[in-house]
C-alpha positions as CSV (number, residue, x, y, z in Angstrom):
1,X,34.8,12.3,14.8
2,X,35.2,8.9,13.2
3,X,32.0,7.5,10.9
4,X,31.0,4.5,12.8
5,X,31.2,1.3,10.0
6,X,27.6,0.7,8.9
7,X,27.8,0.3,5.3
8,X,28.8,-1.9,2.9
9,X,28.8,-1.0,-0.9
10,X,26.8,1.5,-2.1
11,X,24.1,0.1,-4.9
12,X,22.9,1.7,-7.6
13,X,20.6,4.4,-7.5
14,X,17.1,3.5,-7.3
15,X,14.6,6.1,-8.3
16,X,12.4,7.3,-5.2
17,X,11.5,10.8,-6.5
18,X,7.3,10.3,-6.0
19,X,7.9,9.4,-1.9
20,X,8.9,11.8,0.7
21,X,11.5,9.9,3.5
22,X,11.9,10.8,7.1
23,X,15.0,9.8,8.3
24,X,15.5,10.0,12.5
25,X,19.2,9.5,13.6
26,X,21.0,10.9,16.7
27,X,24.7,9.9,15.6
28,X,25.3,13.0,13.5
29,X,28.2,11.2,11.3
30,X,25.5,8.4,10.5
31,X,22.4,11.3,9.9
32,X,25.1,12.6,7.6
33,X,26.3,9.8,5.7
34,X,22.8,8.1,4.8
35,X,21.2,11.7,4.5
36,X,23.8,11.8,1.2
37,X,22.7,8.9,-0.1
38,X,18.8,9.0,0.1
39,X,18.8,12.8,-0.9
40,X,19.3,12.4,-4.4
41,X,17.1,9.7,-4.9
42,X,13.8,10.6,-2.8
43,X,11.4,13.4,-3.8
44,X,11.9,15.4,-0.5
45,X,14.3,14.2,2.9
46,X,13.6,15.2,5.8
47,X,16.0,14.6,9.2
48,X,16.1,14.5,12.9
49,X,18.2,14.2,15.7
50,X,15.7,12.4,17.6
51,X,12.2,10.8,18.0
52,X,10.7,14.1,19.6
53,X,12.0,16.3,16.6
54,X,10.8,13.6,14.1
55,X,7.5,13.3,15.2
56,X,7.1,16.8,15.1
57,X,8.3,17.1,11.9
58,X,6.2,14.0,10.8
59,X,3.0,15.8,11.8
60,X,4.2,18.9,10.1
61,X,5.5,17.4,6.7
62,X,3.0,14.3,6.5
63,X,5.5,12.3,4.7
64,X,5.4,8.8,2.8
65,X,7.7,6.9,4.9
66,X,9.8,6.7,8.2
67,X,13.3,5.3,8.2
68,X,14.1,5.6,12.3
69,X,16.9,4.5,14.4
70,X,16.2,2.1,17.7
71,X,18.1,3.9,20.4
72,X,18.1,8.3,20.4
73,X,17.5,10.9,22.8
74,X,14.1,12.6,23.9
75,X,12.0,9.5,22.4
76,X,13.5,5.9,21.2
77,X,12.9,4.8,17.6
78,X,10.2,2.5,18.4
79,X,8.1,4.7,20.7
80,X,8.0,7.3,17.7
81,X,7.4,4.4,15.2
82,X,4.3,3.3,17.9
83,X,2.9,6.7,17.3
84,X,3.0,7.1,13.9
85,X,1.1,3.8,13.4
86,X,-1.6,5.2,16.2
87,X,-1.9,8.4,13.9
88,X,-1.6,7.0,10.6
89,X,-1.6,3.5,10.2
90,X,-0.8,3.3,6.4
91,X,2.6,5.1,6.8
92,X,5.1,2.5,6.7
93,X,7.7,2.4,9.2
94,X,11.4,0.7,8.8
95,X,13.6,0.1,12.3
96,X,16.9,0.8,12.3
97,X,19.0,-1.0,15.5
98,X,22.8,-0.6,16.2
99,X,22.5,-4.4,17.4
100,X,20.7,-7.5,17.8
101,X,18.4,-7.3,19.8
102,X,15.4,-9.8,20.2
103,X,13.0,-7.5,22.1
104,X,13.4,-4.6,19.7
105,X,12.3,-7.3,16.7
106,X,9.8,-8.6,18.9
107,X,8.4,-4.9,19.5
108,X,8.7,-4.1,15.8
109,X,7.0,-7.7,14.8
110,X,4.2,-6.6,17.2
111,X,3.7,-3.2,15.3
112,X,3.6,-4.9,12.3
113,X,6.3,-2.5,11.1
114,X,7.1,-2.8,7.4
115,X,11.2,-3.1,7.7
116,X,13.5,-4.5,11.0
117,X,17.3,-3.6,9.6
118,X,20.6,-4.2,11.9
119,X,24.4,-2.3,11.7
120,X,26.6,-2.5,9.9
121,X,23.6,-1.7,7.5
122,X,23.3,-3.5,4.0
123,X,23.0,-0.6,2.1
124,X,21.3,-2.6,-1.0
125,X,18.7,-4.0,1.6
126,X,17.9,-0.8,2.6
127,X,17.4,0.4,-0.8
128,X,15.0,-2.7,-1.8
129,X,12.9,-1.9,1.7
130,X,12.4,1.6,0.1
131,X,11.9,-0.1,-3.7
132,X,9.1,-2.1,-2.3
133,X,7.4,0.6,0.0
134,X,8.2,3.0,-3.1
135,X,6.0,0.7,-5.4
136,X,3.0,0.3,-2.4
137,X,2.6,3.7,-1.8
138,X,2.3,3.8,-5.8
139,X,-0.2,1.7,-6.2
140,X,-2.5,2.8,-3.0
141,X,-2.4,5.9,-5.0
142,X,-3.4,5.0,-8.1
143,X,-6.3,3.1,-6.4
144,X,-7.1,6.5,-4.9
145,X,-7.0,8.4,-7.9
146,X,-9.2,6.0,-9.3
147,X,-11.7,5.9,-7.0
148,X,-11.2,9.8,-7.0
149,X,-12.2,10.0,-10.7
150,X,-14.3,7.3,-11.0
151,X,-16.6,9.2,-8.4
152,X,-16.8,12.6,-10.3
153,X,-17.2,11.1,-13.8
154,X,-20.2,9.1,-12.3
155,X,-21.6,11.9,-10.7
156,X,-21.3,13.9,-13.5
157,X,-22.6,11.4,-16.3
158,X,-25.5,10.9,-13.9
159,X,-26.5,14.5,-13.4
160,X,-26.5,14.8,-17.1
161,X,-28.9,11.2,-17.5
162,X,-31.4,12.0,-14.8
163,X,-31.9,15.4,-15.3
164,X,-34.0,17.4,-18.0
165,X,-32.0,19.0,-20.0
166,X,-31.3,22.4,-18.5
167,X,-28.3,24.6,-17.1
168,X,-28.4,22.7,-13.3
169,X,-27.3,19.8,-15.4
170,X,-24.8,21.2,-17.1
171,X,-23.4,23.2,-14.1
172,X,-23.1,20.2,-11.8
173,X,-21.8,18.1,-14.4
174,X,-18.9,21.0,-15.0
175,X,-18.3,21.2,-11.4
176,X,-17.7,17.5,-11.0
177,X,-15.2,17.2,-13.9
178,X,-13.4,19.8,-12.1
179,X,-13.3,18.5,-8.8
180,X,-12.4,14.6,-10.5
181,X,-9.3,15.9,-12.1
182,X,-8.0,18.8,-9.0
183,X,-8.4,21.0,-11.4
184,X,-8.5,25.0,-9.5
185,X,-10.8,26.3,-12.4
186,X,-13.0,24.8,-15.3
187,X,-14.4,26.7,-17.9
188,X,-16.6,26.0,-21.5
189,X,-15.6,27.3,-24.5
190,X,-17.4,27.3,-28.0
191,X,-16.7,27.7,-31.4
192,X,-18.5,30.4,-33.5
193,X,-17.9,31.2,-37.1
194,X,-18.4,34.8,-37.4
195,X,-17.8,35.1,-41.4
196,X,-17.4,31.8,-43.8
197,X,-14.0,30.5,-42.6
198,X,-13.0,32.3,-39.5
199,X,-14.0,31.1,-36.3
200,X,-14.0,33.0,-32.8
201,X,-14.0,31.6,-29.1
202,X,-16.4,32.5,-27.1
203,X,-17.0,31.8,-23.1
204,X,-19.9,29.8,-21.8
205,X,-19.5,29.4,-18.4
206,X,-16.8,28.1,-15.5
207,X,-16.0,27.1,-12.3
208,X,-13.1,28.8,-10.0
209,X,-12.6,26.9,-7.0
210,X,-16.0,24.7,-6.6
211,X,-17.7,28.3,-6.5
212,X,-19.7,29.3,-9.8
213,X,-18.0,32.4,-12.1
214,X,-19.7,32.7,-15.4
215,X,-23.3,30.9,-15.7
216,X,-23.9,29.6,-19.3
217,X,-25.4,31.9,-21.5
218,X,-25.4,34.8,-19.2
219,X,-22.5,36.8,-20.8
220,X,-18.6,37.0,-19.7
221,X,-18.3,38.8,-17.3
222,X,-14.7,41.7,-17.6
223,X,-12.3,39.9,-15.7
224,X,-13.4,36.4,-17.1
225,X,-9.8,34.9,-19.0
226,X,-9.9,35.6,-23.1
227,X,-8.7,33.0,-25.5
228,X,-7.7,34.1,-28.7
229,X,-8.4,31.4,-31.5
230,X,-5.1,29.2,-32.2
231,X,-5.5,27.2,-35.7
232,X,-3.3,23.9,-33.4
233,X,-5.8,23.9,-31.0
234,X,-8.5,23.7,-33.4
235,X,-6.9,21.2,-35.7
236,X,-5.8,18.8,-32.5
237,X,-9.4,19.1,-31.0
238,X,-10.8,18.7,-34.3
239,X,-9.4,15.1,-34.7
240,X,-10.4,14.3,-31.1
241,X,-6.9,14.6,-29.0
242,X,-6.7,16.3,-25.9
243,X,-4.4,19.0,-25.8
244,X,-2.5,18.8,-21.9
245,X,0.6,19.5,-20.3
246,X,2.5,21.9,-18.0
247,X,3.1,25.4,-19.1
248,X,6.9,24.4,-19.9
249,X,5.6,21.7,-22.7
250,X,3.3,24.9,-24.9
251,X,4.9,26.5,-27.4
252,X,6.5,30.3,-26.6
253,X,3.5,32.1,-28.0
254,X,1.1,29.9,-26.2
255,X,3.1,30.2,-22.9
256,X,2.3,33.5,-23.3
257,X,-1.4,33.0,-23.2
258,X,-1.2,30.9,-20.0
259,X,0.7,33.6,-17.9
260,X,-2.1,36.6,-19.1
261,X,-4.6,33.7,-17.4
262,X,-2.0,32.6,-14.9
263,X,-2.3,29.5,-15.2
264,X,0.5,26.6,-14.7
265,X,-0.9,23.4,-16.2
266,X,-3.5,22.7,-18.9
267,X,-5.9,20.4,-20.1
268,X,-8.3,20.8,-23.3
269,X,-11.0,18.1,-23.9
270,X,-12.9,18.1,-27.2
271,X,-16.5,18.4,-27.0
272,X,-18.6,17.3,-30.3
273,X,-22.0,18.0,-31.5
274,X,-23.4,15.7,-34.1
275,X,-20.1,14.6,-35.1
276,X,-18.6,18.1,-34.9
277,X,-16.3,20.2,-32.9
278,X,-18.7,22.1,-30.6
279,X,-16.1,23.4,-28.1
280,X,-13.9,22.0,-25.2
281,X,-13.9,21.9,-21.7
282,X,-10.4,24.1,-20.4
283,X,-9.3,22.6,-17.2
284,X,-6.6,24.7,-15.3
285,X,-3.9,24.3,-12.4
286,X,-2.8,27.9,-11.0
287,X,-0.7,26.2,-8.4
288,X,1.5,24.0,-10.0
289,X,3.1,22.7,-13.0
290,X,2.1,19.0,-13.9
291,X,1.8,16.4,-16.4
292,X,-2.4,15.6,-16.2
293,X,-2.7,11.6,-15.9
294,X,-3.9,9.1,-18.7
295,X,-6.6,8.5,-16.4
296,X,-7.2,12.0,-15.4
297,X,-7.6,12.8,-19.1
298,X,-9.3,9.8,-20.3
299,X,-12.6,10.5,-17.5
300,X,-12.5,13.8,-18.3
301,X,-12.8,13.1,-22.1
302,X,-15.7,10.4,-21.2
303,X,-17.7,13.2,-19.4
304,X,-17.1,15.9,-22.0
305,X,-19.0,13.5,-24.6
306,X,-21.9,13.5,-22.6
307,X,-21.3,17.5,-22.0
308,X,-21.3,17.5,-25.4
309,X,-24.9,16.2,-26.1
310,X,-26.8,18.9,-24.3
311,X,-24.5,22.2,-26.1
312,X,-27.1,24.2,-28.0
313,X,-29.9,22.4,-27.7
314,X,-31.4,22.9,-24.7
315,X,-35.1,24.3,-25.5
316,X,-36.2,21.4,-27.6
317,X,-38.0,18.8,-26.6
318,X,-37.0,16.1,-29.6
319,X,-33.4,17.5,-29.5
320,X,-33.5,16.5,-25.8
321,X,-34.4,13.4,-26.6
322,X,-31.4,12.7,-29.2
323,X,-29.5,14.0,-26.2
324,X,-30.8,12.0,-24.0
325,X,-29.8,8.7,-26.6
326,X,-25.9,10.3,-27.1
327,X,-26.1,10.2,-23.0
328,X,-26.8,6.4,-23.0
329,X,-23.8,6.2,-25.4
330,X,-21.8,8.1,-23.2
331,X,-22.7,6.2,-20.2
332,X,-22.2,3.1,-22.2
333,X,-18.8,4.1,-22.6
334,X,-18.4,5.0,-19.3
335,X,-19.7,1.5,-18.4
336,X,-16.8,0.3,-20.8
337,X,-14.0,2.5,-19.3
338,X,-15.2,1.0,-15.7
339,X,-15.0,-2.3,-16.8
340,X,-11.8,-2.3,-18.3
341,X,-10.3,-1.6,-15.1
342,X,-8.6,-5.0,-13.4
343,X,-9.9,-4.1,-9.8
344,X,-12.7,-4.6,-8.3
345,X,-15.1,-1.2,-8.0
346,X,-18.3,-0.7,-6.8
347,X,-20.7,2.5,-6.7
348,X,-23.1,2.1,-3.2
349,X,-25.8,3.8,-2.0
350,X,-26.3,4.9,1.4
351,X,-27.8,1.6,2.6
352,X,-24.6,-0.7,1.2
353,X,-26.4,-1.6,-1.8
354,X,-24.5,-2.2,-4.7
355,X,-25.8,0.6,-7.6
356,X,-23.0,0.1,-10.1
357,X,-20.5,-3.0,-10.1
358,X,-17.3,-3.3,-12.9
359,X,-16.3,-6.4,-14.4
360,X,-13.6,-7.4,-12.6
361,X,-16.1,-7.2,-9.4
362,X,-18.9,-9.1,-11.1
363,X,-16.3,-11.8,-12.1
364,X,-15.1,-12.3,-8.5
365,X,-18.4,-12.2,-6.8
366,X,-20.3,-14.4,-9.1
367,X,-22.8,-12.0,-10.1
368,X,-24.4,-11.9,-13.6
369,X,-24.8,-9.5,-16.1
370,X,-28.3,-10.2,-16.8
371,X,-31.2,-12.8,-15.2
372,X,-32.2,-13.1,-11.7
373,X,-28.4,-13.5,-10.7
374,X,-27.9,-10.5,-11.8
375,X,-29.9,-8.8,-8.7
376,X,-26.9,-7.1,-6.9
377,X,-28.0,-6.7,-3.2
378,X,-25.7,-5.5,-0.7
379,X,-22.0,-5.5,-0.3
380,X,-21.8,-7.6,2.3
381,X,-23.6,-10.1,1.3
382,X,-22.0,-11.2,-1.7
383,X,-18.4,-9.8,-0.4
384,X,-18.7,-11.5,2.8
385,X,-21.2,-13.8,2.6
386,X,-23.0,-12.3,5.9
387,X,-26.8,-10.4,6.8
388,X,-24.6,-7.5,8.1
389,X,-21.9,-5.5,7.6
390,X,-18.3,-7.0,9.5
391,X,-17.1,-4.8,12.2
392,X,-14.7,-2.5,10.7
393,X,-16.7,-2.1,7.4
394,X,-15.1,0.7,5.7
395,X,-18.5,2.0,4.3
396,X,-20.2,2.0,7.7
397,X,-17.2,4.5,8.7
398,X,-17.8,6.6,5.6
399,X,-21.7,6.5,6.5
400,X,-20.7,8.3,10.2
401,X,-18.3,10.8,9.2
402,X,-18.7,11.1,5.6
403,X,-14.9,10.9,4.9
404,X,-12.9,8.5,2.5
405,X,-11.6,5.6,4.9
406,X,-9.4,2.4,3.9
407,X,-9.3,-1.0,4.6
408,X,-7.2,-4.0,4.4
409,X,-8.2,-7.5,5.8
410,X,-8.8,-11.3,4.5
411,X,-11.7,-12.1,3.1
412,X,-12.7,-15.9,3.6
413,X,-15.4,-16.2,0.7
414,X,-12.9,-15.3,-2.3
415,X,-9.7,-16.6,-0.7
416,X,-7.6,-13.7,-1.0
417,X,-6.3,-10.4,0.8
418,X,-7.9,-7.0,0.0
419,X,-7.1,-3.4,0.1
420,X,-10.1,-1.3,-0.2
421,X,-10.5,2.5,-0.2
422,X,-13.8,4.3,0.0
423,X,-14.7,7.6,-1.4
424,X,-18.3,9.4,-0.7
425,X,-20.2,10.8,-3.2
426,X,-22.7,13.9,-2.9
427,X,-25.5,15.5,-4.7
428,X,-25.8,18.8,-5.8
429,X,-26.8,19.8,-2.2
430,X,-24.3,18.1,-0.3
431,X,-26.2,15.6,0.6
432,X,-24.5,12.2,1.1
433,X,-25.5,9.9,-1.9
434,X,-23.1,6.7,-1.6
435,X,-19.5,6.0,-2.0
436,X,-17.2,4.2,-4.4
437,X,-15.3,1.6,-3.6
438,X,-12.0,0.2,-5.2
439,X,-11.1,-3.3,-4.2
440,X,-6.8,-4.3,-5.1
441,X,-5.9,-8.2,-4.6
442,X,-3.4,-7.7,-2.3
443,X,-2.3,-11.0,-1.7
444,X,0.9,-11.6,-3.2
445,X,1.9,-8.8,-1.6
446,X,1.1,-10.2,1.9
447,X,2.2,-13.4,1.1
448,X,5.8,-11.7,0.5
449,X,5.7,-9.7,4.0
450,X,4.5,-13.1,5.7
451,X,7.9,-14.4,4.0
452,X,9.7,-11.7,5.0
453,X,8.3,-12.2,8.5
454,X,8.9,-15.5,8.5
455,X,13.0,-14.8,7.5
456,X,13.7,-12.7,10.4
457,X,12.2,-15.6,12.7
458,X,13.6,-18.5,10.9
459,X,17.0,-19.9,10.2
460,X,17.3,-20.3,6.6
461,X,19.0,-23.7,6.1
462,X,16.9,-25.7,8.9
463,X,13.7,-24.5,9.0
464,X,13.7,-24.2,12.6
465,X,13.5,-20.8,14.7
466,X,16.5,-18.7,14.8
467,X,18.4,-17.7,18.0
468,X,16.9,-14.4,17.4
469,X,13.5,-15.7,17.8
470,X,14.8,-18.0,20.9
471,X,15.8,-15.3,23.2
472,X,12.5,-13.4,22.3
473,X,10.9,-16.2,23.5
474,X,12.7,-16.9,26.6
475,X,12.1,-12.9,27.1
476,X,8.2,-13.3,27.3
477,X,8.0,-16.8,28.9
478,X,10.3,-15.4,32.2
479,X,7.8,-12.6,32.2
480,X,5.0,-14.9,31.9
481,X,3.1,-17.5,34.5
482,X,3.2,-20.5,32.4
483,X,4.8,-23.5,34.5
484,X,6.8,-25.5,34.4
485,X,9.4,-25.1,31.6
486,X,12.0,-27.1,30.4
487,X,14.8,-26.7,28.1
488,X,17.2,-29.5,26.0
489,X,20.3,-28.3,24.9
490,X,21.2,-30.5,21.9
491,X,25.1,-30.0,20.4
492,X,25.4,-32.0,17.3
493,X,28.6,-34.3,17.0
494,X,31.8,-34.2,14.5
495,X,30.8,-31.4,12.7
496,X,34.2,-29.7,12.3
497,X,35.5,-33.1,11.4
498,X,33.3,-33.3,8.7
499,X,33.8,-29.9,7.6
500,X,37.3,-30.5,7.6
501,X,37.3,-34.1,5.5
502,X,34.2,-34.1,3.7
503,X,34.0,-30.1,2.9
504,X,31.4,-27.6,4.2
505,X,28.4,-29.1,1.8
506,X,28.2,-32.4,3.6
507,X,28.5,-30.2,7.1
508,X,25.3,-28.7,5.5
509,X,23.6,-31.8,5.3
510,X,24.5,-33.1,8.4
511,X,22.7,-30.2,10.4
512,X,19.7,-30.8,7.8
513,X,19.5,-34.1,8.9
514,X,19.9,-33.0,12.5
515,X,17.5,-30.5,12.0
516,X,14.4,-33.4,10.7
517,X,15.7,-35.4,13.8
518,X,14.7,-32.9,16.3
519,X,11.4,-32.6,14.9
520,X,10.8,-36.2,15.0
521,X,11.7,-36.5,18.6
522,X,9.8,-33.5,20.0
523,X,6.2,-32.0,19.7
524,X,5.1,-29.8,16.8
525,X,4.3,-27.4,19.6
526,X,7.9,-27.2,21.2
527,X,9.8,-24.6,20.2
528,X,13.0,-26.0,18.6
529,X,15.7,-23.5,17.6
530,X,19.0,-23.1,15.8
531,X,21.1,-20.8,18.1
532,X,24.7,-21.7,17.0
533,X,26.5,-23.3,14.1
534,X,26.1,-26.7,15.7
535,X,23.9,-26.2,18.3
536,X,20.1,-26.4,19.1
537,X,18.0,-26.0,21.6
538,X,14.2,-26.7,22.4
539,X,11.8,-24.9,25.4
540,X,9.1,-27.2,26.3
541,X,5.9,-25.5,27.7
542,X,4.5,-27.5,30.5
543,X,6.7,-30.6,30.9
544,X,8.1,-31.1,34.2
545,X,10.7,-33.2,35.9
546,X,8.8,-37.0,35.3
547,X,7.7,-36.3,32.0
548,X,11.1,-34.6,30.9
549,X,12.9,-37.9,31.8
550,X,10.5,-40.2,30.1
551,X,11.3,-37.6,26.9
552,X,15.5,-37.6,27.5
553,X,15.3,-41.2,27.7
554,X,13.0,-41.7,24.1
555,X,15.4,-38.6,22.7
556,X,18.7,-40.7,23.2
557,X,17.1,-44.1,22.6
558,X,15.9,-42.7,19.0
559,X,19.3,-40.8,18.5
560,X,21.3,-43.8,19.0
561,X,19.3,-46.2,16.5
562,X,20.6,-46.5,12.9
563,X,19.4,-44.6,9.6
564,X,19.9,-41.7,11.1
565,X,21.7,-40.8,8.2
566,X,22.1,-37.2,6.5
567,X,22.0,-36.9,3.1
568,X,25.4,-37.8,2.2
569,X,25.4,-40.9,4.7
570,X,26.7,-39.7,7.5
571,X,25.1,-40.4,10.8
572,X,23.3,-38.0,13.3
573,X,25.2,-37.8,16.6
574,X,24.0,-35.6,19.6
575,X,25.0,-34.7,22.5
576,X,22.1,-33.8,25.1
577,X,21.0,-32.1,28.2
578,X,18.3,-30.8,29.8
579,X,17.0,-28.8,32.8
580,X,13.3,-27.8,34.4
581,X,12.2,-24.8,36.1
582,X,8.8,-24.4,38.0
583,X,9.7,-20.5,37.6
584,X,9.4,-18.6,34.9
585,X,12.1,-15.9,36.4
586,X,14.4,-18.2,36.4
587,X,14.2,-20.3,32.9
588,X,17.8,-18.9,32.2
589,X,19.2,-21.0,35.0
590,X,17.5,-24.1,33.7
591,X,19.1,-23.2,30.2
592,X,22.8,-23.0,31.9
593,X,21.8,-26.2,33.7
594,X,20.8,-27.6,30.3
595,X,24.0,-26.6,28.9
596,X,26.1,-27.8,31.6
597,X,24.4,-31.1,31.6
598,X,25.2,-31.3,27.7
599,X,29.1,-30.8,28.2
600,X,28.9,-33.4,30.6
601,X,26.7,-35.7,28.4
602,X,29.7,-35.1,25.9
603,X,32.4,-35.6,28.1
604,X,31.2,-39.0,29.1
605,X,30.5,-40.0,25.0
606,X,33.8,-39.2,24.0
């Protein structure tokens, strides 16, 4: 079977490798020849033959994006792409259609899908749909896994400041580094020195699986994992590194370790006493092997120094309070690490006050860091400036169902777009306690789909709407009731001649100059479009027969005065005619009667 011809050249690979794609095609030579191309580049590629199979496999495989042909078997393209966004909204979608077809862009424009491509395919378009949904998907992850670890770190540094200093502390501060950083299990290891100059590791206590193993001080237990002393680990901890990495990245004796404790991926944080190595908090993945994250590591580390403050002192009362002091450090430096972040984050409380707000969040909202300004009150007051939360509010969701939800909307009082994600927080009982909230400026981004929006509707050189645009129109005015409707056919005049003895450039500038004519004649409200090389046309909503004359006769009066003149000095000829309807079915024979009347109209010039 012959490969139908949709592509052009083939770009450059672009790297994909952190989305998953599914791709839904019915032509298997197409399926084929695009599943060839993706494959390489995407972390996982799933296919179907058609929209029943791919939604199906979309609910089974949860993946990052949907690349979907128009027109298959069992379910069309945009019926599985109307789905999706009912399911899950954030997936981005990108339409695939063999032709031209004004009410598929007009469905997809509806749907507010993310990509509207037509065969023969531009390969390199394709690719930078995927780049840009590639670096989206990115970034709403990062915003996650901030919010993610900003939560547990919070939680734990706050256990650790409001409690006395006993185990309970300790335990829920252990279990909330683990749960901040996926880890499976957690455990505490100290340093003894058994004889001057050689040390021994002993097990305090862990976590496997958000269920308590080993409680500190009680004894290990025969099963718990055994880690022999390893003079690298000692000297890196020593100077205050983490040690991390997947099992493939230790050395050959170490890897050995790992597998006796089965464990794939590992993190070690340093935990100091008074300036010296204490210990360190052993953070494992049994699952998987993995690189742990800057930010992973670096909240980890901030809530091993205040783990740090409470090792071996824990019956004394003036030791407690030195603890107590490192803790106000450590949650200074906390503070520090949550202001360096460039988004705007917020810890609430149950009733949408603001608890703890970063710098980038002060700045925005005009609150100060000290004085009466400095009073934070709720979100919605200084985010909205409103006595009430919007409908919609993210954190009123959370409050219901206690699960993170996302948001993206305008925001009138700071002048920009917003993509917020909320995550709850708990106490040690389960008990809902707040959320965190990460805030991402999102409007450049909007801005550039609004562009991109506006290109498929638009012809590029004029302005004006496209003939793509102008059929989608006509489509939902004949199914409409507005009456009456008419239509002006406009044909502009020596266009090839001027192509031919002045070059294509001043045939530009003559359909420019066309272009700001049109305008000037008709209402901003008139829908004036480009649907051939040199021909226009405009639908006017609610002008009939009387008025439409009265407009003709201003048209050609203000066409046939001088300095209508394009940019290189060539004057702006038309050719019109026009038509009305009091029927919305039948606005297409008023369009033939417009063009009819316009050949005759340029019949009788010549």
């Amino acid at each position: 079977m012959a490969v139908p011809h949709i592509f052009e050249e083939t770009p450059s690979l672009v790297e994909l490798r952190e989305i998953s794609v599914l791709f839904a095609e019915d032509d298997i030579s197409v399926r084929t020849h695009i599943s060839r191309m993706l494959s390489p580049v995407c972390g996982e590629l799933y296919t179907a033959e058609n929209g029943r199979v791919a939604l199906e496999l979309f609910r089974r495989k949860m993946p990052d994006l949907v690349l979907t042909d128009i027109s298959m078997p069992a379910m069309t393209g945009l019926d599985l792409a109307r789905q999706i966004k009912h399911e899950r909204p954030s997936v981005p979608v990108i339409i695939i259609s063999s032709h031209d077809n004004s009410e598929h862009l007009l469905q997809a424009i509806n749907l507010q899908l993310e990509g509207y491509l037509t065969k023969p395919l531009n390969i390199q378009q394709l690719f930078r749909n995927l780049q840009q949904q590639a670096l989206l998907l990115r970034a709403r992850r990062l915003a996650n896994q901030q919010s993610r670890l900003l939560s547990g770190v919070n939680m734990a540094i706050q256990y650790l400041l409001s409690a006395d200093a006993n185990q309970d502390a300790v335990d829920f501060a252990l279990q909330e580094m683990a749960k901040a950083a996926r880890a499976d299990k957690i455990f505490l290891y100290r340093y003894q020195e058994i004889i001057p100059g050689e040390r021994d590791l002993l097990l305090i206590s862990g976590f496997a699986g958000g269920e308590m193993v080993l409680r500190f001080l009680d004894g290990a237990e025969p099963d718990m994992p055994e880690l022999p002393y390893l003079d690298r680990w000692y000297s890196m901890l020593s100077q205050g590194k983490p040690i991390s990495g997947p099992r493939s990245s230790f050395p050959a004796e170490e890897r050995y370790i790992l597998d006796a404790m089965h464990v794939r991926s590992l993190l070690l944080t340093p935990i100091f006493e008074e300036g010296n190595l204490w210990g360190f908090a052993c953070l494992c993945d049994m699952k998987r092997e993995r690189p742990w994250s800057d930010a992973e590591t670096s909240m980890v580390m901030t809530a091993a120094r205040g783990l740090g403050s409470f090792m071996g002192r824990l019956k004394l009362e003036e030791e407690r309070r030195d603890a107590r002091k490192s803790l106000e450090l450590a949650n200074v430096q906390w503070q520090e690490t949550f202001d360096t972040i460039p988004d705007m984050v917020t810890v609430l409380d149950t009733s949408h006050q603001m608890v703890h707000v970063n710098k980038a969040a002060r700045e925005r909202m005009d609150i100060c860091e000290t004085g009466a300004g400095s009073l934070v009150g709720p979100c919605f007051q200084h985010l909205h400036g409103v006595s009430h939360p919007p409908e919609g509010c993210p954190h009123s969701l959370l409050l219901q169902d206690h699960q993170p939800h996302e948001a993206e909307g305008f925001i009138p009082k700071l002048n920009c777009y917003l993509h917020v994600t909320v995550n709850p927080t708990f106490d040690a009982d389960g008990n809902l306690v707040g959320a965190v909230h990460v805030a991402r400026d999102v409007t450049k981004r909007r801005e550039m789909e609004d562009k991109l929006r506006y290109l498929s509707t638009h012809d590029e050189m004029t302005k004006l709407y496209n003939r793509a645009f102008f059929e989608a129109e006509i489509e939902q005015l004949e199914k409409g009731r507005s009456a009456p409707l008419s239509v002006v056919i406009a044909d502009l005049d020596g266009l090839k001649e001027v192509n031919d003895s002045f070059g294509h450039d001043a045939g530009d500038g003559l359909i420019r100059a066309a272009a700001d004519l049109l305008r000037e004649i008709f209402r901003a409200g008139d829908v004036i479009a480009r649907i051939g090389g040199d021909e226009f046309a405009v639908i006017l909503k609610g002008v009939g027969e009387e008025l439409l004359k009265t407009i003709m006769e201003r048209a050609r009066q203000i066409v046939d005065e001088e300095g209508h003149l394009s940019e290189h000095g060539l004057k702006v000829r038309f050719s019109l005619g026009s038509a009305t309807t009091d029927f919305p079915s039948r606005l297409q024979d008023a369009i033939k009667a417009a063009d009819m009347a316009m050949y005759q109209d340029k019949r009788s010039r010549k």
